[in-house]
N, C-alpha and C positions, 0 to 999 in steps of 0.2 A: 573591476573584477573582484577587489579583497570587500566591495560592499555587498558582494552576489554573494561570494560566496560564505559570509559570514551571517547572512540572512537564509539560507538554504543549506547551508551544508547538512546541519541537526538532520530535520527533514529527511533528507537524501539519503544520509547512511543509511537511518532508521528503516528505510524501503530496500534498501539494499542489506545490512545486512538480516533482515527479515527473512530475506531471499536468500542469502549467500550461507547464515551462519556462522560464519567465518570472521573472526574481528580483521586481520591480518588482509585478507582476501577483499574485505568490503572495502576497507581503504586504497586499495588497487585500483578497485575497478570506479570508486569515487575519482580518486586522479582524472580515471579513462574518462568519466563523465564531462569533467570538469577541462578537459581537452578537447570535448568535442564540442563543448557549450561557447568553445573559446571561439573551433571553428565555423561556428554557427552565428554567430555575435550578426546581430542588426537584419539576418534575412527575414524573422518572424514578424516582422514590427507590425504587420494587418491581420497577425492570429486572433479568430475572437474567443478563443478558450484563454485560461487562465494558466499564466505563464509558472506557478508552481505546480499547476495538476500537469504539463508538458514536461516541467522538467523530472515530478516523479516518474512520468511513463519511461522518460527516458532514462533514467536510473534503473528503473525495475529491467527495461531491458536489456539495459549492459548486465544487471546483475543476472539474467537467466541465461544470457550467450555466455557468462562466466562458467556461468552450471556446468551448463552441456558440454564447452569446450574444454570441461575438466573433470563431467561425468560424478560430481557431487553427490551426494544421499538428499533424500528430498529433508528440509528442516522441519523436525518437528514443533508444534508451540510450547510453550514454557505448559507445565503441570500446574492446574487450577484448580485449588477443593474447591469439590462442588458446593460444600457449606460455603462458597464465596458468591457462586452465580444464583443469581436471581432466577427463580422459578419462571418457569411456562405461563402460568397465568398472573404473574404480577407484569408480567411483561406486558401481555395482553389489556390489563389494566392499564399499560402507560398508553394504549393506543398500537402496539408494535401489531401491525399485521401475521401470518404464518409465511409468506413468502419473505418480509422480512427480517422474521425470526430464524429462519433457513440459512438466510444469507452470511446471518452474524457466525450464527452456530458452526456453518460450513467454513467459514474466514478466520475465526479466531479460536472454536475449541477444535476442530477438526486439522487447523494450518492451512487447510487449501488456497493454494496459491491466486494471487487476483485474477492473473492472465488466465489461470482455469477459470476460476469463477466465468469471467467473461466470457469465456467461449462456451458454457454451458446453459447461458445466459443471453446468449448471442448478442453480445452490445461488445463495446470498444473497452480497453479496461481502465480508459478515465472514466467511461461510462459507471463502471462497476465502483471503482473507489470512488466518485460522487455520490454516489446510490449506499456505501458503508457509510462514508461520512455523515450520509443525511439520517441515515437510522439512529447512528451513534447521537447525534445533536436532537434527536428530537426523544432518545432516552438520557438524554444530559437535563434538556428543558421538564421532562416532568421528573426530573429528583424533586422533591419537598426545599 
């Protein structure tokens, strides 16, 4: 478990406290994950998803039953000059479609949450954070 959890923890918080906020709070509910992963151990073994995009989901949703069962302010994202974001059409130059220029812009300068994303999106929100991942990696491959 100290190799699990030393290979995902980063990860984990980083999805939780996105969600939570809260430094204090994310580590709570990390515990909670990390109890239930305990009592989980060996049922997944025939999952064909990938066993960290499972375990974010299931962080993200300890971290939003955390929310709600404590009524939290939605988190905003961190404040980004715009002298940092790359234009509309350089974007467009790397290849980035408009629906996944949406996605980004909705996810990281707007905050909206995954689990929205994906229900607005109607897919599952591993679905959704696959589909970020994949935009982010394919504006990572055309930097210079």
């Amino acid at each position: 478990m100290s190799e699990i959890y030393a290979l995902t923890s980063a990860p984990l918080l980083g999805v939780i406290h996105r969600t939570i906020g809260d430094k204090s709070a994310s580590a709570t509910v990390l515990k909670s994950v990390y109890a239930r992963i305990w009592e989980l151990r060996g049922q997944d073994e025939n999952a064909v998803s990938d066993p960290l995009n499972r375990l974010r989901a299931l962080a993200h949703r300890y971290a939003l039953d955390y929310k709600a069962k404590y009524d939290l302010e939605p988190v905003k994202g961190p404040d980004v000059p715009t002298s940092d974001l790359k234009s509309r059409k350089d974007l467009s130059a790397e290849g980035l479609s408009d629906k996944e220029y949406m996605l980004l812009k909705l996810a990281y300068l707007n905050a909206m949450p995954i689990a929205a994303l994906a229900k607005s999106n109607n897919c599952s929100v591993e679905e959704m954070e696959r589909r970020i991942q994949k935009i982010l990696s394919k504006i990572r491959r055309a930097k210079p």
